[in-house]
N, C-alpha and C positions, 0 to 999 in steps of 0.2 A: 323217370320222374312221375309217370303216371301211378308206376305202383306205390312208390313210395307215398301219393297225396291217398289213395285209398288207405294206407294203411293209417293215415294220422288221421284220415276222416273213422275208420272204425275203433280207433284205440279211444275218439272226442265220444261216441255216438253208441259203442258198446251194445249193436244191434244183436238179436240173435234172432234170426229164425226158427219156426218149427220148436222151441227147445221148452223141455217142460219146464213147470216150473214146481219143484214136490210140493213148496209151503203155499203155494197159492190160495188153497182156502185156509191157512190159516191167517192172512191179511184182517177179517172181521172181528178177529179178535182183537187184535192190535191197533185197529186203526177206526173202530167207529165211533170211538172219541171225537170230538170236530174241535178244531186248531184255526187259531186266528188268521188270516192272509197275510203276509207281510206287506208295509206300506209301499204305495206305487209310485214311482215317481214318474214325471210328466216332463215330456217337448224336449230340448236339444241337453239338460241335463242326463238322461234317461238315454238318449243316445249314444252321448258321449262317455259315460259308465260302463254300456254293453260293448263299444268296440273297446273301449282300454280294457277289459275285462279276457274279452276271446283275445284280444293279442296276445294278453299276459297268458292265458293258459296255452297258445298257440305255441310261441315263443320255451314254454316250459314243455310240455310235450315233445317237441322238436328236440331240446337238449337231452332228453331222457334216451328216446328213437336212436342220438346219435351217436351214443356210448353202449348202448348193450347192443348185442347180438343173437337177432332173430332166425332160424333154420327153419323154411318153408318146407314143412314137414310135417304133415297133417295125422299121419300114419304111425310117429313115434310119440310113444307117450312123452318120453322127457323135453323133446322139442315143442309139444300142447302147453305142457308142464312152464316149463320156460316162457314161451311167449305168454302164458296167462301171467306171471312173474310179473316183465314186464310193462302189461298193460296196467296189474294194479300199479306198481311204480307210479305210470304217467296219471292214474287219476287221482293219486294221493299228492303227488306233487302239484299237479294242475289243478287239485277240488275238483275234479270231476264224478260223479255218480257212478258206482256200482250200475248192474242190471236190477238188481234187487230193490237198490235205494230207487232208482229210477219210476218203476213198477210202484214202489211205496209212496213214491211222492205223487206220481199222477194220481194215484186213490185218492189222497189227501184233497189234491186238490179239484179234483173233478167231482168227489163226495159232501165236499162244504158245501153245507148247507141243506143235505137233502132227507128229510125231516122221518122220513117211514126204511124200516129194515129191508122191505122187499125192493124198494126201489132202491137202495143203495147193493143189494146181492144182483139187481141186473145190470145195473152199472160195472161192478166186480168183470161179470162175464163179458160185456160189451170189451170192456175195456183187455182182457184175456186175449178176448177173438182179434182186436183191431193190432194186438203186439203180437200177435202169431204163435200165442203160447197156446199149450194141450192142457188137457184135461184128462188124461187118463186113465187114473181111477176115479173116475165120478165125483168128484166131489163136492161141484155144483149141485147137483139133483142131491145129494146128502145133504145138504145145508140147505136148499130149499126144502125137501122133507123136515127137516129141523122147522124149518119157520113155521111153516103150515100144522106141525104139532103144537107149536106153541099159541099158534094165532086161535086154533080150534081149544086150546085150555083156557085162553082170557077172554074169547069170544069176542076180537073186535081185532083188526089192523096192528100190528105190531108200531110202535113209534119209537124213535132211535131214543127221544127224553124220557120210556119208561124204565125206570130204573128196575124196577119189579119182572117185567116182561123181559127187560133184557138180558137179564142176571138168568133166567131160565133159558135164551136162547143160549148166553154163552155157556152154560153149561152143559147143553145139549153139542156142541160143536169141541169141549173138550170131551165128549163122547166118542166123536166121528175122529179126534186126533187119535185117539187112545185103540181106538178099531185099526186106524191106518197106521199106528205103529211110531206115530209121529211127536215127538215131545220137543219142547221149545226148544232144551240145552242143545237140541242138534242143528237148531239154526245155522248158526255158522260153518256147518258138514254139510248144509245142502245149500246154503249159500256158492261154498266152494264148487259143488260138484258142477253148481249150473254156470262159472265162470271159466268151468274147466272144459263144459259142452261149447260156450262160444267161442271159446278159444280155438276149440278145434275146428268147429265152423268157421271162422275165417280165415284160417290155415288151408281150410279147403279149398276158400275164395280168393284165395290168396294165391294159391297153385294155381288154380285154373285160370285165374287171369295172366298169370304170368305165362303158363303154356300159350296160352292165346297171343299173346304179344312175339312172343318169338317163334309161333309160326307166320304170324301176319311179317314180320321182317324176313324169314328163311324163303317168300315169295316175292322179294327183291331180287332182281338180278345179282348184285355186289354179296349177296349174303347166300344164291343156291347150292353152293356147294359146300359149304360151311355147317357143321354139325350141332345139332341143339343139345347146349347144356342143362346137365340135371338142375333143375329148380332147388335139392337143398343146397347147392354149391353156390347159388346167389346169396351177398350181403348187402343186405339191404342197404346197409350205415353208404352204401358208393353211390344212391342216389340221390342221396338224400341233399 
């Protein structure tokens, strides 16, 4: 039972470690628009909305978990392949975020309101570092060097409401795309790839807790001479 809640906790939560992210600085172009808050509601209204809310997605999720069949197989492509299947399933069914959307919405919302480009590019990286994503081609330090060329052409602070200044900064960042090889139409090709890394990642967390679990029972008396089964041979859908 236990694996099974980890697995509906990561299908809800769609964590990834470690995992890069390629379009990561392309976010500043897409998103330094500012976008209104949506209205908040208040006291036992507002409570009662968010649990009938997770029930309902809980509830859908769990039905999705208990008709397809997952192979704890970290190692096989088409087993990655499959469980990333899936989990988009459960978060189309339940509305739940992408990694990507996830990523996009906290920009959004952690960027309203904040009036200068350089403090919204440390924000970008704060928020990189704090979701455990890389940065491996540089692309930070590229887009700061962008800014710092343009701050040094207008000679003052970049401000997100220059439309003048910021029209030179984005085009200096469809520079850095065009260097790294990176055009928008492939969005959705590296959307994929990065749902195809977490997938595999939790394949791997997914084994290993499982191995864990049934050595910690093969140290029972009732169970020491009893041989442990291969982890792909487990289905899930029996604990659920």
């Amino acid at each position: 039972m236990a694996l099974s809640s980890r697995l509906l906790a990561k299908s809800k939560q769609l964590r990834g470690s470690q995992i890069l992210l390629p379009l990561e600085h392309a976010f500043p172009v897409r998103s330094f628009a500012k976008e209104a808050a949506p209205a908040a509601l208040k006291g036992d209204e507002m409570l009662k909305n968010i649990f009938l809310e997770v029930k309902k997605k809980f509830e859908t999720a769990m039905g999705v978990l208990r008709k397809e069949k997952i192979t704890i197989d970290p190692d096989n492509p088409a087993a990655v392949e499959q469980y990333a299947k899936v989990m988009k399933t459960v978060r189309e069914k339940a509305d739940l975020f992408s990694e990507s959307q996830r990523i996009k919405y906290t920009i959004q919302t952690r960027t309203q309101g904040v009036p200068d480009a350089r403090t919204y590019l440390l924000t970008l990286k704060e928020i990189r570092i704090r979701r455990g994503l890389t940065d491996e081609v540089g692309a930070e330090a590229m887009m700061m060097d962008a800014l710092e060329k343009v701050e040094k052409e207008i000679k003052k602070p970049l401000m997100r409401d220059d439309k003048k200044g910021m029209a030179l900064l984005l085009a200096e960042f469809d520079r850095i795309n065009k260097k790294l090889g990176i055009q928008k139409e492939d969005l959705p090709k590296y959307e994929e790839q990065l749902e195809l890394k977490i997938a595999k990642a939790q394949l791997e967390e997914l084994k290993k807790e499982a191995l864990e679990a049934m050595e910690t029972q093969k140290k029972r008396e009732e169970f020491k001479d009893e041989e442990m089964v291969d982890v792909k041979s487990l289905d899930i859908r029996n604990f659920l």
